[in-house]
N, CA, C, O and CB atoms as a CASP TS submission, in Angstrom:
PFRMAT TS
TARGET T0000
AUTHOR 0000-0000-0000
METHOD Language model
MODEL 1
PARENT N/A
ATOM      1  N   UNK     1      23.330 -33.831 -44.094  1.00  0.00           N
ATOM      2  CA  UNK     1      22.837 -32.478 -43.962  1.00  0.00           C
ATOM      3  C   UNK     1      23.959 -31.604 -43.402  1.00  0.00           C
ATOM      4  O   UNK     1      24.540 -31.984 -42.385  1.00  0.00           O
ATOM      5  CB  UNK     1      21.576 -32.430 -43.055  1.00  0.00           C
ATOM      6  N   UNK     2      24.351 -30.290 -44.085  1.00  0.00           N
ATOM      7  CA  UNK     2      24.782 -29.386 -43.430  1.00  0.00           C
ATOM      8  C   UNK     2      24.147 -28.310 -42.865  1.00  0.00           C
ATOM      9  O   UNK     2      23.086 -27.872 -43.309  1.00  0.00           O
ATOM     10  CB  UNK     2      25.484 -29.070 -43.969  1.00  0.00           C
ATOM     11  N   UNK     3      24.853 -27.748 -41.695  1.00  0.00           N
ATOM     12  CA  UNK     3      24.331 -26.271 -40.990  1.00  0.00           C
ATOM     13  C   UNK     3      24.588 -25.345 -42.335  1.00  0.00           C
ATOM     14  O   UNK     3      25.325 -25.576 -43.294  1.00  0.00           O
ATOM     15  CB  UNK     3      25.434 -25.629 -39.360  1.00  0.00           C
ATOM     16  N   UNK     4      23.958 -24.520 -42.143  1.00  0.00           N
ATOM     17  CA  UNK     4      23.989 -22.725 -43.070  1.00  0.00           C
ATOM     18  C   UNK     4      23.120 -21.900 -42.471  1.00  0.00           C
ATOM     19  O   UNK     4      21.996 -22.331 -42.217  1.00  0.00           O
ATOM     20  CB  UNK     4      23.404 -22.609 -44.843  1.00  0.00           C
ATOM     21  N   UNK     5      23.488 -20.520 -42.122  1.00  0.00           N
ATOM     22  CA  UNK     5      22.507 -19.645 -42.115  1.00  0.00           C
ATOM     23  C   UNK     5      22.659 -18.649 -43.135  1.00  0.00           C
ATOM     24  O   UNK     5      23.670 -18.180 -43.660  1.00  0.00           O
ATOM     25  CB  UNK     5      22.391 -19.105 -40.911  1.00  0.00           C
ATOM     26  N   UNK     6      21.376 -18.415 -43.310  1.00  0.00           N
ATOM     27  CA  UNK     6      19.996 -17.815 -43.915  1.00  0.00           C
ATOM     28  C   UNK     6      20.747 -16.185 -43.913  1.00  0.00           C
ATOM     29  O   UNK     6      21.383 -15.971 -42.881  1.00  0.00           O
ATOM     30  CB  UNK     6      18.230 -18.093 -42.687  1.00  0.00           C
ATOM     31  N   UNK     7      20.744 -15.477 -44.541  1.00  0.00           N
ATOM     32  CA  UNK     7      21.100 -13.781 -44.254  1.00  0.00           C
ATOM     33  C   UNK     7      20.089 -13.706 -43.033  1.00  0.00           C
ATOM     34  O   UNK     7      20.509 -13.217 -41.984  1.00  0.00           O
ATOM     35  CB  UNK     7      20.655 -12.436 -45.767  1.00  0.00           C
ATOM     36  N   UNK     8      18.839 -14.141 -43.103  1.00  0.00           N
ATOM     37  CA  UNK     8      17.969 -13.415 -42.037  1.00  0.00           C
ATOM     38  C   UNK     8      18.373 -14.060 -40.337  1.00  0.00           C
ATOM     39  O   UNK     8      17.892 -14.041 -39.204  1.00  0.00           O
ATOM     40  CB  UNK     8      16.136 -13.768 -42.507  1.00  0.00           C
ATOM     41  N   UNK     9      19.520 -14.579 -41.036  1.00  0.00           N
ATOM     42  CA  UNK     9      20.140 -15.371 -39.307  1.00  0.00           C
ATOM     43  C   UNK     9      19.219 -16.685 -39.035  1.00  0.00           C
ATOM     44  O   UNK     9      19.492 -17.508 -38.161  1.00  0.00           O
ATOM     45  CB  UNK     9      19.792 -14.083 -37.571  1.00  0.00           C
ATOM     46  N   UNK    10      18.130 -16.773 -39.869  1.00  0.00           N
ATOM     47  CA  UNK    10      17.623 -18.624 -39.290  1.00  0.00           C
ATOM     48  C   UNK    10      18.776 -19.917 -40.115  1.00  0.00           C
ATOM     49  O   UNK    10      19.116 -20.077 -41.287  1.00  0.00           O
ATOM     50  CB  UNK    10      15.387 -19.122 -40.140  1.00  0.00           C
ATOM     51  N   UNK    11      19.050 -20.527 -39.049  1.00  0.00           N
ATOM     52  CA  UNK    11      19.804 -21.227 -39.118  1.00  0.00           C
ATOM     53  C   UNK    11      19.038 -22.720 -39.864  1.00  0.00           C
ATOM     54  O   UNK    11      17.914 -23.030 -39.469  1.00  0.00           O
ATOM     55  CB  UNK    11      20.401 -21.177 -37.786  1.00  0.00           C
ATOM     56  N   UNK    12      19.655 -23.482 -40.818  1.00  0.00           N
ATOM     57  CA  UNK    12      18.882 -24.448 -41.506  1.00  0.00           C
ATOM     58  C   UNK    12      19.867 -25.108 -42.166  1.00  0.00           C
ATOM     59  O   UNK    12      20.941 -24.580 -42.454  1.00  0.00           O
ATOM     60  CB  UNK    12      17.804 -23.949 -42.391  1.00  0.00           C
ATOM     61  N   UNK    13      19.555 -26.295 -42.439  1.00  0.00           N
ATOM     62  CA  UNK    13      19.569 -27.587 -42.674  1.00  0.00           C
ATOM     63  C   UNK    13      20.036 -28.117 -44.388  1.00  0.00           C
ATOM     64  O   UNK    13      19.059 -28.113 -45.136  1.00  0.00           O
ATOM     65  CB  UNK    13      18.106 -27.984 -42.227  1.00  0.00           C
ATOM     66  N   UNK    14      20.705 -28.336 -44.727  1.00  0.00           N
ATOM     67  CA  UNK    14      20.761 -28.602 -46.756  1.00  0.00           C
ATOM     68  C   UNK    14      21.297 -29.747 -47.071  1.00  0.00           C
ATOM     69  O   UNK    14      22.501 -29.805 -46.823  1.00  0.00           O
ATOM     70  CB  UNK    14      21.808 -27.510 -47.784  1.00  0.00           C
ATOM     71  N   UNK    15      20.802 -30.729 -47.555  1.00  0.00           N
ATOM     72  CA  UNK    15      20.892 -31.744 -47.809  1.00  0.00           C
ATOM     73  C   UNK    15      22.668 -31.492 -48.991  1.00  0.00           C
ATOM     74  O   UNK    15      22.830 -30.666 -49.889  1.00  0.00           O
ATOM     75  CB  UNK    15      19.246 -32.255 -48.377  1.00  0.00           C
ATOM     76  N   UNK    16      23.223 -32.077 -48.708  1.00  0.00           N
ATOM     77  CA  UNK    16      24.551 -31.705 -49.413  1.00  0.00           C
ATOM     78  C   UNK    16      24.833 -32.531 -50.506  1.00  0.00           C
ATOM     79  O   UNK    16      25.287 -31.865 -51.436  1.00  0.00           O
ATOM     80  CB  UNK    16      25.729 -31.777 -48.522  1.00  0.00           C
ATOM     81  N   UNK    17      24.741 -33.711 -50.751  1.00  0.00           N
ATOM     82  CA  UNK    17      23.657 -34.422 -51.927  1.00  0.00           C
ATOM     83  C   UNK    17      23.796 -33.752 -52.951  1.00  0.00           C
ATOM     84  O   UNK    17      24.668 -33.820 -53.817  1.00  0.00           O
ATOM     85  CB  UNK    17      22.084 -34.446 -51.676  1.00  0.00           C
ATOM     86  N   UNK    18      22.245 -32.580 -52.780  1.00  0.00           N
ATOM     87  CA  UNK    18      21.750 -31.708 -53.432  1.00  0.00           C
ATOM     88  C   UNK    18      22.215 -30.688 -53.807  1.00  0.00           C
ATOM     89  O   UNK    18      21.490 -29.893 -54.405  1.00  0.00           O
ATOM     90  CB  UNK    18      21.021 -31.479 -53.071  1.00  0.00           C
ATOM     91  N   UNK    19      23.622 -30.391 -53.560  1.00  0.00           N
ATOM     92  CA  UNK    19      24.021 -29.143 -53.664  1.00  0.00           C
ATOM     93  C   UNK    19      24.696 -29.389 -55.680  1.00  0.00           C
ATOM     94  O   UNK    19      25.322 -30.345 -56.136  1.00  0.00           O
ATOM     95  CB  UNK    19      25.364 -28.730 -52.085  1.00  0.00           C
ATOM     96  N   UNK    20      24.399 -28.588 -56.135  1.00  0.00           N
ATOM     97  CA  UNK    20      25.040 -28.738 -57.865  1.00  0.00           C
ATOM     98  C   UNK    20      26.643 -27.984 -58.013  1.00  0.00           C
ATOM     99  O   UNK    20      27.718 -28.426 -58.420  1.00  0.00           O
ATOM    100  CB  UNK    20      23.764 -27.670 -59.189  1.00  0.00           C
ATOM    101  N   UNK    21      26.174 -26.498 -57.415  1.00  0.00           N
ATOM    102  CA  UNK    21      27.485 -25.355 -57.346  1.00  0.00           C
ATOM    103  C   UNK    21      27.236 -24.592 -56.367  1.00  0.00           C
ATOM    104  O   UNK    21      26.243 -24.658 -55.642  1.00  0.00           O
ATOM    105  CB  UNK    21      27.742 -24.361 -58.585  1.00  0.00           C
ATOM    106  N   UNK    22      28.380 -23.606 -56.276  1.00  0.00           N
ATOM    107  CA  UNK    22      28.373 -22.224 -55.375  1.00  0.00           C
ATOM    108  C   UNK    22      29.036 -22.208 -56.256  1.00  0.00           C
ATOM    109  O   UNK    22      29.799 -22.809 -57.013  1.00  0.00           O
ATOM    110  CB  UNK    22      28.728 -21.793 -53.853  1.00  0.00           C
ATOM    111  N   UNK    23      28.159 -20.617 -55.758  1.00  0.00           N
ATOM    112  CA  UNK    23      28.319 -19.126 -56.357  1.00  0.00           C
ATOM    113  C   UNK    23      28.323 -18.006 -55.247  1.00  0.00           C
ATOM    114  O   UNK    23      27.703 -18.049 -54.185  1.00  0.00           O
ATOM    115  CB  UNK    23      27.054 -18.779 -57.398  1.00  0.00           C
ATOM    116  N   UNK    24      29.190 -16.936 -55.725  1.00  0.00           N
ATOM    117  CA  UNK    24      29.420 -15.728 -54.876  1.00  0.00           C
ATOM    118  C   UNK    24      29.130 -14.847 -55.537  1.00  0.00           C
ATOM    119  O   UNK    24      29.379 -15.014 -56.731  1.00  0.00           O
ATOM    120  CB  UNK    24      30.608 -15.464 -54.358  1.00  0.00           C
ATOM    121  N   UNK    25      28.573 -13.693 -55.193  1.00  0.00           N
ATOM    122  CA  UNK    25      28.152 -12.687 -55.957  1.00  0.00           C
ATOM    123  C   UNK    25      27.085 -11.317 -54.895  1.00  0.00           C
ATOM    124  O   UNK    25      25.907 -11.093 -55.174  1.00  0.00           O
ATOM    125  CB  UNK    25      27.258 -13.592 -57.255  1.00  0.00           C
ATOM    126  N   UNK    26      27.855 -10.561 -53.699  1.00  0.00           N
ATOM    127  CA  UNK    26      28.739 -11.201 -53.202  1.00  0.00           C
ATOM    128  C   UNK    26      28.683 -12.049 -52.137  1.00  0.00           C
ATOM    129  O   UNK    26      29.679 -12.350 -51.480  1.00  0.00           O
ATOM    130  CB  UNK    26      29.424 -10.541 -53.036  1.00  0.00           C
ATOM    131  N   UNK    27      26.694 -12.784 -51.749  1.00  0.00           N
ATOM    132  CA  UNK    27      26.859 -13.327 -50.914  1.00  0.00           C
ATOM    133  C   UNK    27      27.260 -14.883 -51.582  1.00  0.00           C
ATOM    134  O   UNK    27      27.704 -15.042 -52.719  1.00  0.00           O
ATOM    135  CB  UNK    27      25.767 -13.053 -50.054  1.00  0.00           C
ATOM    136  N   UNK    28      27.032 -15.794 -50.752  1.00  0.00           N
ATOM    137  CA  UNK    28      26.909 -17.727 -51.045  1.00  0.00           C
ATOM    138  C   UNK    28      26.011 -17.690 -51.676  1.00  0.00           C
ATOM    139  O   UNK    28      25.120 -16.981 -51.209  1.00  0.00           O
ATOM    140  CB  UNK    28      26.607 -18.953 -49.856  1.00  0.00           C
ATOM    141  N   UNK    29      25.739 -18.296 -52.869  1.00  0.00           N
ATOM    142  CA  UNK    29      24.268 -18.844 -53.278  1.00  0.00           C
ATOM    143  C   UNK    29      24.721 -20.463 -53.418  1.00  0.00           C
ATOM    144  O   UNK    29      25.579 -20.811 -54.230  1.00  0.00           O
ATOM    145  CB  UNK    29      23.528 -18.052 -54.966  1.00  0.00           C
ATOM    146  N   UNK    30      24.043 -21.390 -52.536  1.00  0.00           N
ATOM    147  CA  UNK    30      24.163 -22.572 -52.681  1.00  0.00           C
ATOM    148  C   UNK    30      22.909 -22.977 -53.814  1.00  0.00           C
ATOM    149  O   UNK    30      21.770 -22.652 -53.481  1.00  0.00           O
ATOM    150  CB  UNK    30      24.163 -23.210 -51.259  1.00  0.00           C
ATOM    151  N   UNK    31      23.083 -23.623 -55.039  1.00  0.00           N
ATOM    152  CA  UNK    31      21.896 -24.062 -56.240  1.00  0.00           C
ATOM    153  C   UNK    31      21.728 -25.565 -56.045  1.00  0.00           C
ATOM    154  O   UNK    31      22.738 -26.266 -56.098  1.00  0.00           O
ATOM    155  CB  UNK    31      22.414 -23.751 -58.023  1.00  0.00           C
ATOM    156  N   UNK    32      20.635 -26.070 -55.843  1.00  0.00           N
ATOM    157  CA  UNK    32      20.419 -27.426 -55.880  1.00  0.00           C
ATOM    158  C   UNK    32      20.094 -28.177 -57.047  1.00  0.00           C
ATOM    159  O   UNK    32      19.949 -27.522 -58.079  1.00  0.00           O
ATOM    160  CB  UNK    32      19.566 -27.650 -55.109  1.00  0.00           C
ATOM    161  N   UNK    33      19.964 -29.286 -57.098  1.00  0.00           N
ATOM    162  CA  UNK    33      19.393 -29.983 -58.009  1.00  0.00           C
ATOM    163  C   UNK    33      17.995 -30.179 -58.522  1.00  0.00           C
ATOM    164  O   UNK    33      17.658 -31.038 -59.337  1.00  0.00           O
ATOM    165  CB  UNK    33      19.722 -30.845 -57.747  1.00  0.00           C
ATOM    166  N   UNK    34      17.251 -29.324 -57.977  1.00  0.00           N
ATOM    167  CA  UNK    34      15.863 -28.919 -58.321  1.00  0.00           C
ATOM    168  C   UNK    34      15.949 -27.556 -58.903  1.00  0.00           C
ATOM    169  O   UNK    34      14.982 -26.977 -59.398  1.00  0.00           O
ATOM    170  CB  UNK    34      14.892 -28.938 -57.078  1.00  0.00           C
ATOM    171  N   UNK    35      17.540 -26.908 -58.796  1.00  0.00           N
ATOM    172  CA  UNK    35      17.008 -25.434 -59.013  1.00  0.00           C
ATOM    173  C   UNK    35      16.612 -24.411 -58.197  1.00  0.00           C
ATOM    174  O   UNK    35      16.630 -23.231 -58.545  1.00  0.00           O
ATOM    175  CB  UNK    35      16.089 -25.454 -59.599  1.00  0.00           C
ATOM    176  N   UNK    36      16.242 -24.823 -57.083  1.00  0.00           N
ATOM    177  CA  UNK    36      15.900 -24.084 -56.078  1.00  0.00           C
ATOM    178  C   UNK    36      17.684 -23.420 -55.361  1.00  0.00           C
ATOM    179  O   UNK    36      18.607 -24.176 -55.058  1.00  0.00           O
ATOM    180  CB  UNK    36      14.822 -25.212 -54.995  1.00  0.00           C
ATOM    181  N   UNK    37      17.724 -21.927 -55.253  1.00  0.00           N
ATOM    182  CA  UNK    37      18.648 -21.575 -54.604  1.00  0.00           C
ATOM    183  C   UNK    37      18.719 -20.708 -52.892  1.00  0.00           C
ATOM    184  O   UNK    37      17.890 -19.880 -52.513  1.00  0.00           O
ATOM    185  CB  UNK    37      19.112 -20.949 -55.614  1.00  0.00           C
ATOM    186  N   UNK    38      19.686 -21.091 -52.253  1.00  0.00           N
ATOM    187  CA  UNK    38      19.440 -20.674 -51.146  1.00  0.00           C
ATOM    188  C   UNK    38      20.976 -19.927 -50.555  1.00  0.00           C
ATOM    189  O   UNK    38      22.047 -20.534 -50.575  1.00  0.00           O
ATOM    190  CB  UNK    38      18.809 -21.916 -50.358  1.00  0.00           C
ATOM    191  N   UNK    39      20.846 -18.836 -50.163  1.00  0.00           N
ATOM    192  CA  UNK    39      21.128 -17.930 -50.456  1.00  0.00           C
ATOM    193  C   UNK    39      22.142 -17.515 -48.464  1.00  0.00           C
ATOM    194  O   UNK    39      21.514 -16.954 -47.567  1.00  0.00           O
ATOM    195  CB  UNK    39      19.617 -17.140 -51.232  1.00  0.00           C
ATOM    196  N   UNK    40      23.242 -17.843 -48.330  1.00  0.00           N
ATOM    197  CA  UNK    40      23.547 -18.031 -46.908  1.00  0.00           C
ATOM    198  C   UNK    40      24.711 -17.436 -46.833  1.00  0.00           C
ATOM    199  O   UNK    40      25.546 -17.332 -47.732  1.00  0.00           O
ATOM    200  CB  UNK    40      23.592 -19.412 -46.373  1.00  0.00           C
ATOM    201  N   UNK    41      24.798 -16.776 -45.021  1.00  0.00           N
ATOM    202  CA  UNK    41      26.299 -16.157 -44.862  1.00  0.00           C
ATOM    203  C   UNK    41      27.511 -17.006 -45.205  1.00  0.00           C
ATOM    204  O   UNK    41      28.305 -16.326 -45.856  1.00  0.00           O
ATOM    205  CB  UNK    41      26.541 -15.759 -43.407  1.00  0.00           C
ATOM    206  N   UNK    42      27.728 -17.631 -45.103  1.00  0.00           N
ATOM    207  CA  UNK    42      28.759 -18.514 -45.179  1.00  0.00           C
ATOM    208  C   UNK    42      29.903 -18.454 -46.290  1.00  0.00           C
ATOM    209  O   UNK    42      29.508 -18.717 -47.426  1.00  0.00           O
ATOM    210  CB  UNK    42      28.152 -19.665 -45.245  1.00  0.00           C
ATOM    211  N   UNK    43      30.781 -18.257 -46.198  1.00  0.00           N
ATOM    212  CA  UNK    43      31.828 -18.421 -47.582  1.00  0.00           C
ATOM    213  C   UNK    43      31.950 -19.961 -48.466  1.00  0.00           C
ATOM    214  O   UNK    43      32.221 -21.040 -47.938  1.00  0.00           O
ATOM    215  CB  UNK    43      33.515 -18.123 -46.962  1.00  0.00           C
ATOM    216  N   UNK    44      31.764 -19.806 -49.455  1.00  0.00           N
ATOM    217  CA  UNK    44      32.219 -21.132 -50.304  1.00  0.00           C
ATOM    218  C   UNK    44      33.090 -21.639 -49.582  1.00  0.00           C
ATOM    219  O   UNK    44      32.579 -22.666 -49.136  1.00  0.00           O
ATOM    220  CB  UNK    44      32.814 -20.990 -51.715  1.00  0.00           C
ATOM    221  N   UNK    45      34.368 -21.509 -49.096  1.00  0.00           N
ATOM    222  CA  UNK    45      35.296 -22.552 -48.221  1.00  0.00           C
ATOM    223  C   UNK    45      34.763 -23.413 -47.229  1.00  0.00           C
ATOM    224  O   UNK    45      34.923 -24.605 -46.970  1.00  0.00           O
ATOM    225  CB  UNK    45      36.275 -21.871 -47.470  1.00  0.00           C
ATOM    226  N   UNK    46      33.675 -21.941 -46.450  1.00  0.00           N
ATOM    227  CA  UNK    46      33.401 -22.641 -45.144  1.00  0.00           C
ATOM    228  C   UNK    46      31.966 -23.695 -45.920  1.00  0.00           C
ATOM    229  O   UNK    46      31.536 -24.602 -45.208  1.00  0.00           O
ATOM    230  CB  UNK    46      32.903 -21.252 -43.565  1.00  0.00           C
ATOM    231  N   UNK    47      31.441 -23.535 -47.077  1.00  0.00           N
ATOM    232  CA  UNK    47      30.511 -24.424 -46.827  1.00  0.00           C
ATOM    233  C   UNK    47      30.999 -26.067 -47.823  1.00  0.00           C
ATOM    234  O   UNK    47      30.445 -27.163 -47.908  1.00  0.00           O
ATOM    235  CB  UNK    47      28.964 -23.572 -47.291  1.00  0.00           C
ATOM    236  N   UNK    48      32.241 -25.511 -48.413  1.00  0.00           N
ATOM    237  CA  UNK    48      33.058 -26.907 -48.814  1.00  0.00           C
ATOM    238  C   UNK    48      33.544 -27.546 -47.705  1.00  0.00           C
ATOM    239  O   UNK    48      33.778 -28.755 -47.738  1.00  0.00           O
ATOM    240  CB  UNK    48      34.310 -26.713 -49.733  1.00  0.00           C
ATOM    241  N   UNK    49      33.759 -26.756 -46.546  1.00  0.00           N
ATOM    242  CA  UNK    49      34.459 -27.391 -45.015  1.00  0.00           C
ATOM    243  C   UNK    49      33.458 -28.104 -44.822  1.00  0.00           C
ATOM    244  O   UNK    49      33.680 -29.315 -44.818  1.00  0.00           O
ATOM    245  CB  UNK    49      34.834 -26.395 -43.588  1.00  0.00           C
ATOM    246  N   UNK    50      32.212 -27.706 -44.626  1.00  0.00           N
ATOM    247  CA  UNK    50      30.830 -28.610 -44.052  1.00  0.00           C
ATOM    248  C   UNK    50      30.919 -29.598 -44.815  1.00  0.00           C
ATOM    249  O   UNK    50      31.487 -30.605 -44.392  1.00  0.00           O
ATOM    250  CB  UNK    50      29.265 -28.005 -44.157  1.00  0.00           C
ATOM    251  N   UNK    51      30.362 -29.569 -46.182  1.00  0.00           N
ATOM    252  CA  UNK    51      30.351 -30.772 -47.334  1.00  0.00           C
ATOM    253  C   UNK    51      30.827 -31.875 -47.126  1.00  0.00           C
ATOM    254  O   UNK    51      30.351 -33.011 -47.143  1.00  0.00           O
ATOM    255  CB  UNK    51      30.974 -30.542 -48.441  1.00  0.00           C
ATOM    256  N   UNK    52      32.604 -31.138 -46.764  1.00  0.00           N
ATOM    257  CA  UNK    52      33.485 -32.524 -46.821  1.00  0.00           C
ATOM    258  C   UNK    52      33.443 -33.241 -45.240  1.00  0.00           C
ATOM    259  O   UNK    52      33.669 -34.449 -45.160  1.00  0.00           O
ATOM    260  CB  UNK    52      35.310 -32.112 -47.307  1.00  0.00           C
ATOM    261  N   UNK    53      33.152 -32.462 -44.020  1.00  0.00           N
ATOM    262  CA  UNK    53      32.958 -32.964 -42.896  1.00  0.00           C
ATOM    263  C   UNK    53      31.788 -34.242 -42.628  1.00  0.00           C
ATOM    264  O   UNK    53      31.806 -35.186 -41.837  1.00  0.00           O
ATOM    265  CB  UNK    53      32.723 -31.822 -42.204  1.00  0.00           C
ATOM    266  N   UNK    54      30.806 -33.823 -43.632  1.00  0.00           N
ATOM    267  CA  UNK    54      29.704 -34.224 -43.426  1.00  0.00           C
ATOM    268  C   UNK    54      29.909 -35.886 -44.189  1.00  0.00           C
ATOM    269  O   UNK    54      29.465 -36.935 -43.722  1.00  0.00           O
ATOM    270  CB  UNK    54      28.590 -33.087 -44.011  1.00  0.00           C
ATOM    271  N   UNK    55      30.659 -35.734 -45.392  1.00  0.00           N
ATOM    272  CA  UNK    55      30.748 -36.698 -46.609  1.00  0.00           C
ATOM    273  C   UNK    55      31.780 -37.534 -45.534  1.00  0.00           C
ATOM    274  O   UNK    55      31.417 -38.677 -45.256  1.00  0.00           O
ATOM    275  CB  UNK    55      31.437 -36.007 -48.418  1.00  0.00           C
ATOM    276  N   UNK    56      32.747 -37.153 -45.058  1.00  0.00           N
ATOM    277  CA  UNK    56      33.676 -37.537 -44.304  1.00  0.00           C
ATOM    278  C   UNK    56      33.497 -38.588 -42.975  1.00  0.00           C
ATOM    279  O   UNK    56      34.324 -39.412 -42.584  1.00  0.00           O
ATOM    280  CB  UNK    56      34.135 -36.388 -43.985  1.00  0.00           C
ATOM    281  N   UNK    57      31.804 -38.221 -42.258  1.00  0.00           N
ATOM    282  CA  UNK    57      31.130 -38.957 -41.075  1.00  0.00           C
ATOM    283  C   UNK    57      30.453 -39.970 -41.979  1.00  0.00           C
ATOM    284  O   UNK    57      30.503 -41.125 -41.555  1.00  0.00           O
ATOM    285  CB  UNK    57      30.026 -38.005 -40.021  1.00  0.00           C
ATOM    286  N   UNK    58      29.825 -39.783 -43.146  1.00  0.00           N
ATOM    287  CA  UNK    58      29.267 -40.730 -44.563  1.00  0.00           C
ATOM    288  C   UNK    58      29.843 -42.026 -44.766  1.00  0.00           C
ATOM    289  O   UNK    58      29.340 -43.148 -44.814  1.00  0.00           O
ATOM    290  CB  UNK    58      29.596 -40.026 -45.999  1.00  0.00           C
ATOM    291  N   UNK    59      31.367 -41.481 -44.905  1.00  0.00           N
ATOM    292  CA  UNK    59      31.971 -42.378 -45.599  1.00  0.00           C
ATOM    293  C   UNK    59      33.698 -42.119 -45.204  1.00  0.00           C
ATOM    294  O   UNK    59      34.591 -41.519 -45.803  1.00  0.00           O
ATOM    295  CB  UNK    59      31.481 -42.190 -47.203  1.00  0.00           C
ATOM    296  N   UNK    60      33.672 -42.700 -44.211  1.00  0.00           N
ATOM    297  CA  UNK    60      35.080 -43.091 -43.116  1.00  0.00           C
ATOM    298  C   UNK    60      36.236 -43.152 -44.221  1.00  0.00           C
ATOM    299  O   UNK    60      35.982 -43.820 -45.223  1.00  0.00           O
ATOM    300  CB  UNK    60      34.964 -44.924 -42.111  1.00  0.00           C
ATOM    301  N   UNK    61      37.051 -42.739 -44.166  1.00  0.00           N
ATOM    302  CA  UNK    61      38.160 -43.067 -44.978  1.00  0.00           C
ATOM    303  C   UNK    61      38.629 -42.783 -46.499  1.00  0.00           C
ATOM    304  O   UNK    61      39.652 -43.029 -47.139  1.00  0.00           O
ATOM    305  CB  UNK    61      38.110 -44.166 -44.891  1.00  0.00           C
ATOM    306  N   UNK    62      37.383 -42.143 -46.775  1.00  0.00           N
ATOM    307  CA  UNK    62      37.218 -42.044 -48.031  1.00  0.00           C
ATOM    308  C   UNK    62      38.092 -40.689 -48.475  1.00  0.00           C
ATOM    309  O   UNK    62      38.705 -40.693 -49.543  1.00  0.00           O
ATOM    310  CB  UNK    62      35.686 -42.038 -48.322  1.00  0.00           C
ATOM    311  N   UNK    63      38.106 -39.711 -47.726  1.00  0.00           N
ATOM    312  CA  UNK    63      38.673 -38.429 -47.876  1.00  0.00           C
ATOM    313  C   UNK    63      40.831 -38.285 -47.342  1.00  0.00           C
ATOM    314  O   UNK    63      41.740 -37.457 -47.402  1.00  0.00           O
ATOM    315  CB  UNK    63      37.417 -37.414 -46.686  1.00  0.00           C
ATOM    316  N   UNK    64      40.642 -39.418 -46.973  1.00  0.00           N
ATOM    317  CA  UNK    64      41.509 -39.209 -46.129  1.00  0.00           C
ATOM    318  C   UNK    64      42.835 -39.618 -47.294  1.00  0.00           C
ATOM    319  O   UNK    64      42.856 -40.439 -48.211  1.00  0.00           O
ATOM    320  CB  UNK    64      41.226 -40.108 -44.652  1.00  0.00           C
ATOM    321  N   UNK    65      43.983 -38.555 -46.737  1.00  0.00           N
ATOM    322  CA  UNK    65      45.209 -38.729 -47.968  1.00  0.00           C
ATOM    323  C   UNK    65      45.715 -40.033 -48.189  1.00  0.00           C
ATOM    324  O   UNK    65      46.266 -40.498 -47.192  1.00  0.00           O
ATOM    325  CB  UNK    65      46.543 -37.919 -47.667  1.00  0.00           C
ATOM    326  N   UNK    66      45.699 -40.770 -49.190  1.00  0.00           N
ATOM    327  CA  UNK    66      46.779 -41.730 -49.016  1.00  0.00           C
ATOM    328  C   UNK    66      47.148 -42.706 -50.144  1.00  0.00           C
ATOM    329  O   UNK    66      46.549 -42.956 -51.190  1.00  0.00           O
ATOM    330  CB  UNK    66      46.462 -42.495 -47.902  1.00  0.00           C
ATOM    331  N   UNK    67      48.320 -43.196 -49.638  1.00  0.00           N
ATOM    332  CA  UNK    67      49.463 -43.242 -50.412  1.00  0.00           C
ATOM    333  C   UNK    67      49.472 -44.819 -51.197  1.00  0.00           C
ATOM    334  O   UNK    67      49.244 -45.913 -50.681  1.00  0.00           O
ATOM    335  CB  UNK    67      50.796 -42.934 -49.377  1.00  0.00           C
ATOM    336  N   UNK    68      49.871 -44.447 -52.825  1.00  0.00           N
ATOM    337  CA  UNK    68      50.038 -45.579 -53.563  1.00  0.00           C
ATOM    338  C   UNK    68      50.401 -46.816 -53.761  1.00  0.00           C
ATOM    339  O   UNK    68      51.484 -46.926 -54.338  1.00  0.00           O
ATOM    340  CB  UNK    68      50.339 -45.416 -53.995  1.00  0.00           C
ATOM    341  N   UNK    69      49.692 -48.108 -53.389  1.00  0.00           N
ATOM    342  CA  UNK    69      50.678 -49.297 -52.943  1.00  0.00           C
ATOM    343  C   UNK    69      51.655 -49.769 -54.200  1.00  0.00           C
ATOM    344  O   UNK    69      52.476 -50.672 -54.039  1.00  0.00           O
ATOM    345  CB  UNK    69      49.715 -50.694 -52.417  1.00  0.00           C
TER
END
């Protein structure tokens, strides 16, 4: 799960999983895999920062740079 808030400032929860794309236009629209979209301050960077933080506590090592044996 990542943090996002809401334009109306409630702060909530998104299964990151679920996320399909972002889109700007010009706020975030995060679209899930049901279709359902949710709609948050956040910039696409900052909510690829969450994504990968989150995928990153998931799965140790997996993100991390490295080099060809």
């Amino acid at each position: 799960m990542i943090p996002v808030t809401r334009l109306d400032g409630q702060a909530v929860y998104v299964n990151a999983d679920l996320v399909m794309f972002l889109e700007s236009s010009p706020e975030t629209i995060l679209t899930l895999e049901n279709g359902k979209k949710v709609t948050v301050k956040e910039t696409i960077p900052q909510v690829v920062d969450e994504i990968v933080k989150f995928k990153s506590r998931c799965y140790p090592g997996l993100y991390e740079n490295k080099q060809p044996s």
